[in-house]
ChimeraX commands (.cxc) that place a marker at each C-alpha (Angstrom):
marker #1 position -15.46,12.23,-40.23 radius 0.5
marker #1 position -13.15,14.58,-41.90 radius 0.5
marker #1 position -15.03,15.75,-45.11 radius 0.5
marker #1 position -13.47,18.19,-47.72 radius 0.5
marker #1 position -15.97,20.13,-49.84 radius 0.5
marker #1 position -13.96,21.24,-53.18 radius 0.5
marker #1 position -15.77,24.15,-55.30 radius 0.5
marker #1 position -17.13,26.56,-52.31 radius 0.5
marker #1 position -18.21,29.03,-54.34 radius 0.5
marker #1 position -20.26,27.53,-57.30 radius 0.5
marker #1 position -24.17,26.56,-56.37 radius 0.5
marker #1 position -23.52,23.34,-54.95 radius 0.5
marker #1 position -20.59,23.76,-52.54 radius 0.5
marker #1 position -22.72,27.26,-51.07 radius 0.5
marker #1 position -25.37,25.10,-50.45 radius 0.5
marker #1 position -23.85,22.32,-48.70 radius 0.5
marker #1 position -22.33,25.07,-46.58 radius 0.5
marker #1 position -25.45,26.92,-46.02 radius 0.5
marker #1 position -27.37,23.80,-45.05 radius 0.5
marker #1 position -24.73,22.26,-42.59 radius 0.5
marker #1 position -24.90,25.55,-40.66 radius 0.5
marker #1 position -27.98,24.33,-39.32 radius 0.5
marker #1 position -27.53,20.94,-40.14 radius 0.5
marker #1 position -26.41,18.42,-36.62 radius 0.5
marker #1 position -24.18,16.78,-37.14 radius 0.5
marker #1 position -20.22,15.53,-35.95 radius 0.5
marker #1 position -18.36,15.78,-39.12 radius 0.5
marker #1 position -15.52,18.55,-39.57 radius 0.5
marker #1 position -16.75,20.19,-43.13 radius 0.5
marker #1 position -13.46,21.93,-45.34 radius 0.5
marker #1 position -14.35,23.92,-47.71 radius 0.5
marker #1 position -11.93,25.38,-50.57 radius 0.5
marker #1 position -11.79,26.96,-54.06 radius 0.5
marker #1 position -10.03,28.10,-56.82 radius 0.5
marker #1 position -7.94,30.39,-54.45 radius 0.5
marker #1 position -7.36,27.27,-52.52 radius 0.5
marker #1 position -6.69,24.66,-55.36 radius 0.5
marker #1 position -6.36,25.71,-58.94 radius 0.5
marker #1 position -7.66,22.24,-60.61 radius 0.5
marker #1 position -6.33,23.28,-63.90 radius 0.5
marker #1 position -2.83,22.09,-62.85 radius 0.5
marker #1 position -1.76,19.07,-61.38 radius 0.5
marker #1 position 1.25,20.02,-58.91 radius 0.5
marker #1 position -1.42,22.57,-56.98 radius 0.5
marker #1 position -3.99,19.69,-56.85 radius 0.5
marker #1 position -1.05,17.08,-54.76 radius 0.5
marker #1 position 0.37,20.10,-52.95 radius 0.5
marker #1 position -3.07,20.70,-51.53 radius 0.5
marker #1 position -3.13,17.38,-50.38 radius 0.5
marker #1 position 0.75,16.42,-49.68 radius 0.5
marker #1 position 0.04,17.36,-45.95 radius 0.5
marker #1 position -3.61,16.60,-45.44 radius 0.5
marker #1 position -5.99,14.30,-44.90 radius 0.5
marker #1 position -9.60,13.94,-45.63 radius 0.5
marker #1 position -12.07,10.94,-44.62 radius 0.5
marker #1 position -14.61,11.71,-47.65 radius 0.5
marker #1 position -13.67,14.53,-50.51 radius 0.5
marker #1 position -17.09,15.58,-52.24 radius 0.5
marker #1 position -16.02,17.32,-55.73 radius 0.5
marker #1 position -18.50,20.18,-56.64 radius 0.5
marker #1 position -16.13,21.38,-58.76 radius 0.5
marker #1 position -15.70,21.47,-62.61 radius 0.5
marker #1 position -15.65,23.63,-65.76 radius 0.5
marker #1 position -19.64,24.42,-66.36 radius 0.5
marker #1 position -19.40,26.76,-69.23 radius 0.5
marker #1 position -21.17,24.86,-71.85 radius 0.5
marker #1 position -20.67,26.93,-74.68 radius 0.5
marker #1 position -17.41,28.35,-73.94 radius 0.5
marker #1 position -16.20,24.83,-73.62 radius 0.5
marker #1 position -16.52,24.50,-77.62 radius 0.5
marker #1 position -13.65,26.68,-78.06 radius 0.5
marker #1 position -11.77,25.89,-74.34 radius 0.5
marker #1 position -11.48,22.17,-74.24 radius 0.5
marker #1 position -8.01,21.80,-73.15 radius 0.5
marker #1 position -9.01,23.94,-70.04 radius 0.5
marker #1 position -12.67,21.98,-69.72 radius 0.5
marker #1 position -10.75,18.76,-70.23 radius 0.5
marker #1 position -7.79,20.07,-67.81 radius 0.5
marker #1 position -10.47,20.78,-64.67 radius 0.5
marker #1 position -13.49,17.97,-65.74 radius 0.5
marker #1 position -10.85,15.32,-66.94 radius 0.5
marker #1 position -7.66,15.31,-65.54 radius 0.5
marker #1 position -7.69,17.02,-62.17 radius 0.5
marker #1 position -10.77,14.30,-61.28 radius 0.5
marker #1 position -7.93,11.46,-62.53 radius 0.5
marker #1 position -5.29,13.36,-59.73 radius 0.5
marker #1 position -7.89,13.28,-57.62 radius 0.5
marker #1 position -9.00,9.71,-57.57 radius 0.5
marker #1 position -5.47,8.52,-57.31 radius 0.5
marker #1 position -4.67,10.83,-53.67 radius 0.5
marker #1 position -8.27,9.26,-52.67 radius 0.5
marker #1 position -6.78,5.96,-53.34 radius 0.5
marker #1 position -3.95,6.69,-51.84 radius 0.5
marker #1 position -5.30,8.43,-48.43 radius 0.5
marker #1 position -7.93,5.19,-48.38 radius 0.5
marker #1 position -10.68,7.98,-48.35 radius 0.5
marker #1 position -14.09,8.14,-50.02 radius 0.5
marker #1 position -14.65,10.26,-53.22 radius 0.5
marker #1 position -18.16,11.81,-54.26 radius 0.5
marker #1 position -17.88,13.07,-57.35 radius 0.5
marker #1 position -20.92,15.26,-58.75 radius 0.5
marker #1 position -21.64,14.89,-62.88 radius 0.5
marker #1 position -24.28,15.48,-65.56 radius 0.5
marker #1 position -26.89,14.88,-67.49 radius 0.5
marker #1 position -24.99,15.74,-70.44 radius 0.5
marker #1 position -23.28,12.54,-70.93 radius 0.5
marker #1 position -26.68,11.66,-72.67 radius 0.5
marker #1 position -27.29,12.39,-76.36 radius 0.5
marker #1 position -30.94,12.86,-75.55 radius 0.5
marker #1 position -32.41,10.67,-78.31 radius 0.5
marker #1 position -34.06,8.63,-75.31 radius 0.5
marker #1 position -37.60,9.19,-75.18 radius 0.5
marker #1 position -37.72,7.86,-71.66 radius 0.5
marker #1 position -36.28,9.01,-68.52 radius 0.5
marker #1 position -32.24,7.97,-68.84 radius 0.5
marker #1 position -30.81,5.03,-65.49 radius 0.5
marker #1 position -27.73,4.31,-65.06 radius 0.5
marker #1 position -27.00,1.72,-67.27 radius 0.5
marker #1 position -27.93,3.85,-70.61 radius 0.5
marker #1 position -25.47,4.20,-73.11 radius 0.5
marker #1 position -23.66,7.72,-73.00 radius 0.5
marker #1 position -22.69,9.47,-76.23 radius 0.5
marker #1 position -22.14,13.34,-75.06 radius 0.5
marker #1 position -22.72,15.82,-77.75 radius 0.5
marker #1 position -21.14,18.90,-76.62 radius 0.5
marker #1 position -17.43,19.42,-75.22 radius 0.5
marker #1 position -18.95,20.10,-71.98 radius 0.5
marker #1 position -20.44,16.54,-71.76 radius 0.5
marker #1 position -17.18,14.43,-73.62 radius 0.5
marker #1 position -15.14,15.91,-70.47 radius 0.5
marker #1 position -17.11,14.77,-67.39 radius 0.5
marker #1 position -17.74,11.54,-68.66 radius 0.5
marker #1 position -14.03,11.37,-69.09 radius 0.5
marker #1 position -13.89,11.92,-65.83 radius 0.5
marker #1 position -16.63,9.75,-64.63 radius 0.5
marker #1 position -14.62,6.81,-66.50 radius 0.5
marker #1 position -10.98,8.22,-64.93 radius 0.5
marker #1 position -12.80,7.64,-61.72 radius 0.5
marker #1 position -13.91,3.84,-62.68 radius 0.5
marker #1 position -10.61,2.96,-64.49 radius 0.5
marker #1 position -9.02,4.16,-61.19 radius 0.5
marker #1 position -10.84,3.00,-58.19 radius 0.5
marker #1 position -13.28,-0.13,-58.47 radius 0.5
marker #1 position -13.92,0.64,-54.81 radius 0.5
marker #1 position -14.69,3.76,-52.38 radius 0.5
marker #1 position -16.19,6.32,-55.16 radius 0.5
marker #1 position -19.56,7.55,-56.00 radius 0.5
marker #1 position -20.83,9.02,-59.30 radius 0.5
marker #1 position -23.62,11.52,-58.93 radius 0.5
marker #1 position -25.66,12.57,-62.17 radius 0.5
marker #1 position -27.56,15.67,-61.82 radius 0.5
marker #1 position -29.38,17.77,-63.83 radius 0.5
marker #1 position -30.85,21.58,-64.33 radius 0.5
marker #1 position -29.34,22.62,-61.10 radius 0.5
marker #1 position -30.45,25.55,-59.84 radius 0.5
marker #1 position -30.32,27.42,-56.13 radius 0.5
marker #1 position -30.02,30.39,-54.14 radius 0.5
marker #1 position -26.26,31.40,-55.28 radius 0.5
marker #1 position -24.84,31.98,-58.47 radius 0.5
marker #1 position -26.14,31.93,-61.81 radius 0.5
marker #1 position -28.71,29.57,-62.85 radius 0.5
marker #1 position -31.82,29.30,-65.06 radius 0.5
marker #1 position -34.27,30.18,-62.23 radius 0.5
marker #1 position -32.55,33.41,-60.86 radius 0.5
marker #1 position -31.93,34.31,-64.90 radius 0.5
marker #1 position -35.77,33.58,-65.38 radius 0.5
marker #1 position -36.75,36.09,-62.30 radius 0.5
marker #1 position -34.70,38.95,-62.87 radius 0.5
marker #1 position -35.55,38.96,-67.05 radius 0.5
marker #1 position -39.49,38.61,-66.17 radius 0.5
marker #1 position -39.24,41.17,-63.96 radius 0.5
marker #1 position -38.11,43.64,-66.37 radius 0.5
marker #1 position -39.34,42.24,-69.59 radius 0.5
marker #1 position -43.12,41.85,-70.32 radius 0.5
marker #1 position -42.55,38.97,-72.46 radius 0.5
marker #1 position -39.94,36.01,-72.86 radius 0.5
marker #1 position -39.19,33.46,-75.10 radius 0.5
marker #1 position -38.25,30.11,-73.78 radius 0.5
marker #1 position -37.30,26.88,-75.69 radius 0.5
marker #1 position -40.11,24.51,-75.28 radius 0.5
marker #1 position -38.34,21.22,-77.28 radius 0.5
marker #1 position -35.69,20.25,-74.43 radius 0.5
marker #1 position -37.31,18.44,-72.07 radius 0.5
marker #1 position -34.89,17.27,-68.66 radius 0.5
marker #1 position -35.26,17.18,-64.99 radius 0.5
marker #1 position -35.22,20.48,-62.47 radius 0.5
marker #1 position -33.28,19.65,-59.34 radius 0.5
marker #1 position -33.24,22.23,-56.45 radius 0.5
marker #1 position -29.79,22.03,-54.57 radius 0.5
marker #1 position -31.28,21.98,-51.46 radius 0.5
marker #1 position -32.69,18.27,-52.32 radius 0.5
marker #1 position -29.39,17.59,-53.68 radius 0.5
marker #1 position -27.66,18.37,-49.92 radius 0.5
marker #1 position -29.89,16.53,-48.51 radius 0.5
marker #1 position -29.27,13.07,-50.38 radius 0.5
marker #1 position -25.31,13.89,-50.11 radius 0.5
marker #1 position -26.06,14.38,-46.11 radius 0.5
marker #1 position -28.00,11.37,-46.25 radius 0.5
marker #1 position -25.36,9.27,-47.98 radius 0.5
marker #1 position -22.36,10.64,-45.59 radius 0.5
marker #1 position -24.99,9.34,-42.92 radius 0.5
marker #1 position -24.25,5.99,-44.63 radius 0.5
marker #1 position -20.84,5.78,-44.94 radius 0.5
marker #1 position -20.09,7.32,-41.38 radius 0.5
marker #1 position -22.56,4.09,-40.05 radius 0.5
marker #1 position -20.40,1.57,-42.18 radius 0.5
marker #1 position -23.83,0.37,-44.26 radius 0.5
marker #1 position -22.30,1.51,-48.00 radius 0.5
marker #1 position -21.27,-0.69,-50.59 radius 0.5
marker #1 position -17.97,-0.31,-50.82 radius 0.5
marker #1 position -18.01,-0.93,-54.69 radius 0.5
marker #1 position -17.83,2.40,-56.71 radius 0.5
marker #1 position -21.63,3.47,-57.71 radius 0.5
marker #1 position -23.30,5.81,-60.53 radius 0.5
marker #1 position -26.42,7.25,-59.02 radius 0.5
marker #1 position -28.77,9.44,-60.76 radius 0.5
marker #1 position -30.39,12.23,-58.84 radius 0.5
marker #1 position -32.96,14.79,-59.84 radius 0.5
marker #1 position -36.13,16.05,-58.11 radius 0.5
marker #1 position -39.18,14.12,-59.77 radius 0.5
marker #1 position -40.42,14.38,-63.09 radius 0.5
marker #1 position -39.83,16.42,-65.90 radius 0.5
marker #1 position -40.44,19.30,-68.29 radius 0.5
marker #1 position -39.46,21.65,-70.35 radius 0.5
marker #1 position -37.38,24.92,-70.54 radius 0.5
marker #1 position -40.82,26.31,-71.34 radius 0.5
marker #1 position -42.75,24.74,-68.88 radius 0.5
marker #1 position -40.41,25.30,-66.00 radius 0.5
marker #1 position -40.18,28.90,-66.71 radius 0.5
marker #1 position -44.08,29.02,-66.55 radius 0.5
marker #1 position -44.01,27.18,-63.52 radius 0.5
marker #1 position -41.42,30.06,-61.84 radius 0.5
marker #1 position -43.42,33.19,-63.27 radius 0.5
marker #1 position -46.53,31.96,-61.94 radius 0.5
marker #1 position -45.36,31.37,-58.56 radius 0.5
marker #1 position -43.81,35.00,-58.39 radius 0.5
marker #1 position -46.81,36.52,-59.64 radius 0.5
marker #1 position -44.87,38.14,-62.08 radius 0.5
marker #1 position -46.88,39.72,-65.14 radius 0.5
marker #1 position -44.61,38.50,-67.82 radius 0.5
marker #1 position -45.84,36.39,-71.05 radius 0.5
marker #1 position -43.62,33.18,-71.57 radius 0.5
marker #1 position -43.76,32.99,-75.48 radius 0.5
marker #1 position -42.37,28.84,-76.46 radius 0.5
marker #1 position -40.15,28.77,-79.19 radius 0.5
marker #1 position -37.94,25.55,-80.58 radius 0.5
marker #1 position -34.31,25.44,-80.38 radius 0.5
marker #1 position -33.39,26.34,-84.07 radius 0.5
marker #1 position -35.13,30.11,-82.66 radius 0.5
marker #1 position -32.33,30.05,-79.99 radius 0.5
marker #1 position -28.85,29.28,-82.26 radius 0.5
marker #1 position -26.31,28.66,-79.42 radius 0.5
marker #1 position -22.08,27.22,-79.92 radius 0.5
marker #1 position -22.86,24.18,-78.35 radius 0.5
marker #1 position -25.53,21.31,-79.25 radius 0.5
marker #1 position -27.72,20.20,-76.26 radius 0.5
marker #1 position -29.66,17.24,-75.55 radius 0.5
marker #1 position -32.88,16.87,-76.66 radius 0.5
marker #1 position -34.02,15.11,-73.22 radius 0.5
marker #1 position -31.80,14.39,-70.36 radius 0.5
marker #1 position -34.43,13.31,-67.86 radius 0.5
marker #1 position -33.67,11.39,-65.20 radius 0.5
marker #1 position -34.75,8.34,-63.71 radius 0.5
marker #1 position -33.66,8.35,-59.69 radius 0.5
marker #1 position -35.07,4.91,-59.18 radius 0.5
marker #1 position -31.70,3.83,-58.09 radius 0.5
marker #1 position -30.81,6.50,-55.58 radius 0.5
marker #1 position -34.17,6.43,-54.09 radius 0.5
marker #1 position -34.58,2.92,-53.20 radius 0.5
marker #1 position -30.74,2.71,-52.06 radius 0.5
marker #1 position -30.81,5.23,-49.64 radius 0.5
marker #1 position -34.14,5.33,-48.83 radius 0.5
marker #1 position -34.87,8.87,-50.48 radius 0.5
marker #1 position -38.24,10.75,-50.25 radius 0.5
marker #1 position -37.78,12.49,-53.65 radius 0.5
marker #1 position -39.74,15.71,-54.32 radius 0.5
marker #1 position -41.41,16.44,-57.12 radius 0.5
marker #1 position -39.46,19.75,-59.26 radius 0.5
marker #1 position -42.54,21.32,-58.84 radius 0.5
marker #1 position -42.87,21.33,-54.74 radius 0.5
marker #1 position -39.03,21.95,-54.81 radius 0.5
marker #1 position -39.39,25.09,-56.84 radius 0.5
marker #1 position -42.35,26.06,-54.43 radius 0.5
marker #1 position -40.05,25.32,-51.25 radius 0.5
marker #1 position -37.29,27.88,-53.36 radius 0.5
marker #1 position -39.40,30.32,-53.29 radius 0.5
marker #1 position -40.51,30.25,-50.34 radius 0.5
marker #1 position -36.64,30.59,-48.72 radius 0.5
marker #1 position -36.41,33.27,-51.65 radius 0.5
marker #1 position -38.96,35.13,-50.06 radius 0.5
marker #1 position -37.94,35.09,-46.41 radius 0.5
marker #1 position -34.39,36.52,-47.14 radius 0.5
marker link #1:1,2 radius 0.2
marker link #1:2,3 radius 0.2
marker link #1:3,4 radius 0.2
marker link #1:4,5 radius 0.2
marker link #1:5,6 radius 0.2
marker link #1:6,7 radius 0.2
marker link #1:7,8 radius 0.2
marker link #1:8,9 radius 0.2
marker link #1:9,10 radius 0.2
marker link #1:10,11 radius 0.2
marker link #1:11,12 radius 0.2
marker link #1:12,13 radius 0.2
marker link #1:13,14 radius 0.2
marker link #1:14,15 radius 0.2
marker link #1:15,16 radius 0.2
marker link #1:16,17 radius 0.2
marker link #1:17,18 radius 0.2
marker link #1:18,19 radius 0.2
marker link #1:19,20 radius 0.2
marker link #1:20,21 radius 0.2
marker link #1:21,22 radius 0.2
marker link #1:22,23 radius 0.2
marker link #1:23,24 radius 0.2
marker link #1:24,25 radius 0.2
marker link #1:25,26 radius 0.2
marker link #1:26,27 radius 0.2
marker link #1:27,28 radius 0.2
marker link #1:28,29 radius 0.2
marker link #1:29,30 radius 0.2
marker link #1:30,31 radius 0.2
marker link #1:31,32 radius 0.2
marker link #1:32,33 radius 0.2
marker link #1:33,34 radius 0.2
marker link #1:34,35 radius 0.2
marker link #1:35,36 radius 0.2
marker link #1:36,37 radius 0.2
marker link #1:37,38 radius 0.2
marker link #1:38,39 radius 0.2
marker link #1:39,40 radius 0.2
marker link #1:40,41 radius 0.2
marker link #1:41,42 radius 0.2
marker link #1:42,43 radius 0.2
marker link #1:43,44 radius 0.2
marker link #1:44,45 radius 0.2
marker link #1:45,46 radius 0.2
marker link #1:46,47 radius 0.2
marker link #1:47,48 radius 0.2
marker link #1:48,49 radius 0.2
marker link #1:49,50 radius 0.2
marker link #1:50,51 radius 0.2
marker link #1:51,52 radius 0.2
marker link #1:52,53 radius 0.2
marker link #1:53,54 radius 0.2
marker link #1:54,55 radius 0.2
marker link #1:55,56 radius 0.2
marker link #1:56,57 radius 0.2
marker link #1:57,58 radius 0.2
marker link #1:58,59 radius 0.2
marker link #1:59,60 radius 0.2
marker link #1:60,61 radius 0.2
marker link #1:61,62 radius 0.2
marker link #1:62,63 radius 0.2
marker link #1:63,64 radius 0.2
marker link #1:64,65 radius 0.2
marker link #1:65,66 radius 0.2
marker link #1:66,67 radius 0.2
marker link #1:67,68 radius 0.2
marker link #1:68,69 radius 0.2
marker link #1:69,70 radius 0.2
marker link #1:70,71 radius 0.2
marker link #1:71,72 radius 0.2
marker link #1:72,73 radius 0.2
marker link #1:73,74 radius 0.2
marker link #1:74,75 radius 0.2
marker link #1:75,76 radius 0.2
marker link #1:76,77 radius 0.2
marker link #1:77,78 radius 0.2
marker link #1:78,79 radius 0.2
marker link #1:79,80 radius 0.2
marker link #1:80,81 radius 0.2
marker link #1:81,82 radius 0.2
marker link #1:82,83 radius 0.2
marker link #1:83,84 radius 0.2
marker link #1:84,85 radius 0.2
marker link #1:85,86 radius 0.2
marker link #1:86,87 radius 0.2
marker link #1:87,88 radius 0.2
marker link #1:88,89 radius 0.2
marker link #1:89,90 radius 0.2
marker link #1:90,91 radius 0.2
marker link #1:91,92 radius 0.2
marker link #1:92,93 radius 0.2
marker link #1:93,94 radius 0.2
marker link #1:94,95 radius 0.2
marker link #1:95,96 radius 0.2
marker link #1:96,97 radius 0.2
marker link #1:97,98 radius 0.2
marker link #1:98,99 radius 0.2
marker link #1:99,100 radius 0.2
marker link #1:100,101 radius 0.2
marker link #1:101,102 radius 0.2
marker link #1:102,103 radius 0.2
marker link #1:103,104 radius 0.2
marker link #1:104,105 radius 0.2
marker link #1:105,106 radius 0.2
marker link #1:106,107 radius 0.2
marker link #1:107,108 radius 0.2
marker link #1:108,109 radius 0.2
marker link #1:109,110 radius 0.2
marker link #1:110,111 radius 0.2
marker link #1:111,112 radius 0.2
marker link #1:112,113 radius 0.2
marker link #1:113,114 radius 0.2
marker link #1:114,115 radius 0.2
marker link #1:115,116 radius 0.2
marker link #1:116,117 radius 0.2
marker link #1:117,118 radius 0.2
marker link #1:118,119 radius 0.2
marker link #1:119,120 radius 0.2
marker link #1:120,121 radius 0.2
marker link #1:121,122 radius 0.2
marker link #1:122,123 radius 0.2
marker link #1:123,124 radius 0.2
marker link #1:124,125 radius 0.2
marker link #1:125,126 radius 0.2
marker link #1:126,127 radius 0.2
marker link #1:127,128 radius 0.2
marker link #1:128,129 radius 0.2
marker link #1:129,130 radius 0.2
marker link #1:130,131 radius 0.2
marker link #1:131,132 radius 0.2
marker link #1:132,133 radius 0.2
marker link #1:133,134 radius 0.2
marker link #1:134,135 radius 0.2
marker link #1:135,136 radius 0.2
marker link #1:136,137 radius 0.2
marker link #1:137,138 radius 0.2
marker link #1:138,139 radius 0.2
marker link #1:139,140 radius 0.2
marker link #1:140,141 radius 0.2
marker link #1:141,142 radius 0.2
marker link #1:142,143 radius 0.2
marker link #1:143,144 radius 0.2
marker link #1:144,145 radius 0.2
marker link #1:145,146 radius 0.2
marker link #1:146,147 radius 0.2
marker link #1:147,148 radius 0.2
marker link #1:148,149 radius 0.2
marker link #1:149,150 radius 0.2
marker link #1:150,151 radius 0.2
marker link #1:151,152 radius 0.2
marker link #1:152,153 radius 0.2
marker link #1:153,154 radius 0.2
marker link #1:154,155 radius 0.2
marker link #1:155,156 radius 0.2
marker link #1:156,157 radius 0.2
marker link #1:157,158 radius 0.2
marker link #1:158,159 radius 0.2
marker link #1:159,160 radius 0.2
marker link #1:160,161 radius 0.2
marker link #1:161,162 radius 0.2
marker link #1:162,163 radius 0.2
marker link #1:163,164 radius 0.2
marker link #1:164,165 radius 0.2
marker link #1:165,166 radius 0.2
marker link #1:166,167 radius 0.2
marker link #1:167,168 radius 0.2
marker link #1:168,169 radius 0.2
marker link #1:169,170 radius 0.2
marker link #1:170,171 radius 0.2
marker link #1:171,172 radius 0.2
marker link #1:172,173 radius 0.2
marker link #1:173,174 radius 0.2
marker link #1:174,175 radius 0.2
marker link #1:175,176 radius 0.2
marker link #1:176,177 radius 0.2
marker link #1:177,178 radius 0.2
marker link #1:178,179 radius 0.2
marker link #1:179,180 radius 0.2
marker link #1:180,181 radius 0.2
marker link #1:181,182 radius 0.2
marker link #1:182,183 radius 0.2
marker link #1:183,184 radius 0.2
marker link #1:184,185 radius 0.2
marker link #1:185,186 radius 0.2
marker link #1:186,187 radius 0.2
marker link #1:187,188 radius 0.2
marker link #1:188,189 radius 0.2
marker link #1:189,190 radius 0.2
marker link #1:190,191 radius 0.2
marker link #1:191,192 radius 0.2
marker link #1:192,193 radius 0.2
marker link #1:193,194 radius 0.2
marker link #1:194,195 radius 0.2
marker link #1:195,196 radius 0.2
marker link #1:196,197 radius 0.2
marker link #1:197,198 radius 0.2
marker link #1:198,199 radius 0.2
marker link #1:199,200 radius 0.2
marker link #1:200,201 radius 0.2
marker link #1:201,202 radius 0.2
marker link #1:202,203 radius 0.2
marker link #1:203,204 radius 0.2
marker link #1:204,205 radius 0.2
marker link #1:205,206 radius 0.2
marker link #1:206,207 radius 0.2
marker link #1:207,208 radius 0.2
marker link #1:208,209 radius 0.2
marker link #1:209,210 radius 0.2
marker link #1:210,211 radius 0.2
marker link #1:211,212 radius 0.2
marker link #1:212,213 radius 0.2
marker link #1:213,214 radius 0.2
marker link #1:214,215 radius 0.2
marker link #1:215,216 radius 0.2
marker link #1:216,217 radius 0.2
marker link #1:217,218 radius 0.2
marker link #1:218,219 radius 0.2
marker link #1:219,220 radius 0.2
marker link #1:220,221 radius 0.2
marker link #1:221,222 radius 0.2
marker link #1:222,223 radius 0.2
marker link #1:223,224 radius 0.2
marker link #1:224,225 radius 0.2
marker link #1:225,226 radius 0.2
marker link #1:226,227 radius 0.2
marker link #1:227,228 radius 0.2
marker link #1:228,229 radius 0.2
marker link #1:229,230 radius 0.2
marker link #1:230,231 radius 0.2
marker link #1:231,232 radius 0.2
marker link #1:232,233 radius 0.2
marker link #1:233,234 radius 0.2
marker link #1:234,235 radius 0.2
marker link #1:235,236 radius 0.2
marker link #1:236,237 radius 0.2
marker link #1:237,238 radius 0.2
marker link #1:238,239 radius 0.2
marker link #1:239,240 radius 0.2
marker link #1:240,241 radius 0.2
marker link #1:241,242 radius 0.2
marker link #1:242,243 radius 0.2
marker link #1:243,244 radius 0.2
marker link #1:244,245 radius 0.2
marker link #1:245,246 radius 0.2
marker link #1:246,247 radius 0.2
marker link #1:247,248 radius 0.2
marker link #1:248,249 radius 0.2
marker link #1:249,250 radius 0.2
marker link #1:250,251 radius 0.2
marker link #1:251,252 radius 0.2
marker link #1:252,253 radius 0.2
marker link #1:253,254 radius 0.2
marker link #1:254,255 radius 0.2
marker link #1:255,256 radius 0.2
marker link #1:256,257 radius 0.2
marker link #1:257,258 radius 0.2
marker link #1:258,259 radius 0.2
marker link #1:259,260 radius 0.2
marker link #1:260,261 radius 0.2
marker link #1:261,262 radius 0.2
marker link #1:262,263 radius 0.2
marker link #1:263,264 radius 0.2
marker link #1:264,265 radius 0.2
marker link #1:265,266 radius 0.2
marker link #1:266,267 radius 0.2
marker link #1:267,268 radius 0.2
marker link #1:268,269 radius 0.2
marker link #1:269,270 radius 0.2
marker link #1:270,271 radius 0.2
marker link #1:271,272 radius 0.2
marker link #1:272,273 radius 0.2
marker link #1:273,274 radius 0.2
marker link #1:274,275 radius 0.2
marker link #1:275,276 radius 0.2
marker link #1:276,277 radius 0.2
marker link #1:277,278 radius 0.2
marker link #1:278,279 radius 0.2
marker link #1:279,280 radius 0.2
marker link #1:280,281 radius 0.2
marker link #1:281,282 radius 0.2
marker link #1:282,283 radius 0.2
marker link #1:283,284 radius 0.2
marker link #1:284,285 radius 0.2
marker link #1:285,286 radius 0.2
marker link #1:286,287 radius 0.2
marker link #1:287,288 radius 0.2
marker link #1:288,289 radius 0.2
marker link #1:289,290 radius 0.2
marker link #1:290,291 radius 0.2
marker link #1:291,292 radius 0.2
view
């Protein structure tokens, strides 16, 4: 299959690309980004497409900056919102297959339990009102031939995330203070390749449902900022004291979720997924980490 990746350089699309170096496989992998398609304006989005064609377009892309967001919603609305809408009609129109990766931030976190599929969303933050916009552009536009990914606390070995910010502040600080009343699910994006591979496996065979599908996927379990940071000092035998503090200690623009955790039931039993736990994952990070 013919299989555009869009977003090449954020955390996800680098790690798809990584992975399928060594990955076997007979699909011919595209990968672009913002020099490629600028997803902030619609006639660059169709002339990218106007003379090619793609058998399954994963978007990695989207507008990630949740504070900024607050005060740049027409541009986090233009790239979460809209270009997702352009982009589900040219799927539609090429008869292709759209993955589509989104957040745990369509929850309000007042859950106390781990969030499926079929939870209400209510997003709190600009951020989170924009990809579920999207998420429902998708639905309103093709009943068939898309999948929904929800994913959450991404991290990886490219780009900024809260497990290469964790490592390089421990390192120089002797202590840090960490926010220890959000509580959500860590998900290496390594794991997350691997279910994407897995469900391009599907399609290519002809098993999927052709009905369009929400999935969650996270690694297993869940924590805190506090705890996770623990978790990643102790495994780098770094001598740094993680102090916990609540989130009025840490004023930020935007509100966040109070728990976005994830339950991957779904996923796992569709597509026959051997789920890590966050904590092996983050174990299986460092270990990479520590052979480059």
């Amino acid at each position: 299959m013919k299989i555009l990746v869009i977003g090449k350089n954020g955390q996800l699309g680098l790690s798809i690309y990584k992975i399928i170096e060594s990955y076997s496989h007979n699909h011919k992998f595209t990968f672009i980004g913002r020099s490629d398609i600028d997803l902030s304006q619609k006639n660059s989005i169709y002339n990218y497409f106007k003379d090619r064609n793609f058998d399954v377009i994963i978007n990695c892309a989207a507008y990630t900056a949740v504070d900024v967001a607050e005060s740049e919603s027409e541009l986090a609305n233009l790239v979460n919102n809209k270009a997702v809408g352009f982009m589900a009609e040219i799927v539609n129109e090429m008869k292709s297959i759209l993955i589509h990766i989104s957040t745990d931030y369509v929850f309000d976190g007042k859950n106390n339990n781990s969030y499926n599929e079929m939870d209400q969303t209510n997003p709190i933050n600009v951020y989170g009102k924009t990809k579920l916009l999207g998420e429902n552009k998708i639905k309103s536009l093709m009943s068939e031939n898309a999948i929904i990914i929800r994913t959450s606390w991404l991290y990886s070995h490219h780009g900024k995330n809260f497990v290469d910010s964790i490592l390089k502040n421990a390192s120089k600080k002797k202590t840090l203070n960490v926010i220890n009343d959000q509580f959500g699910s860590p998900t290496y994006a390594n794991d997350l390749v691997e279910v994407i591979l897995k469900i391009i496996e599907s399609l290519a065979s002809g098993k999927y449902n052709k009905k369009t599908q929400i999935y969650h996927f996270s690694n297993e379990g869940n924590s805190s900022w506090f705890d996770f940071a623990c978790e990643i000092v102790r495994l780098a035998k770094i001598d740094c004291t993680i102090n916990p503090i609540n989130s009025n200690q840490y004023p930020v623009v935007a509100k966040r979720p109070k728990n976005t955790s994830l339950n991957i039931e779904k996923i796992t039993k569709e597509f026959d997924l051997d789920a890590k736990h966050w904590k092996t994952s983050l174990v299986n990070y460092m270990d990479l980490l520590n052979t480059n």
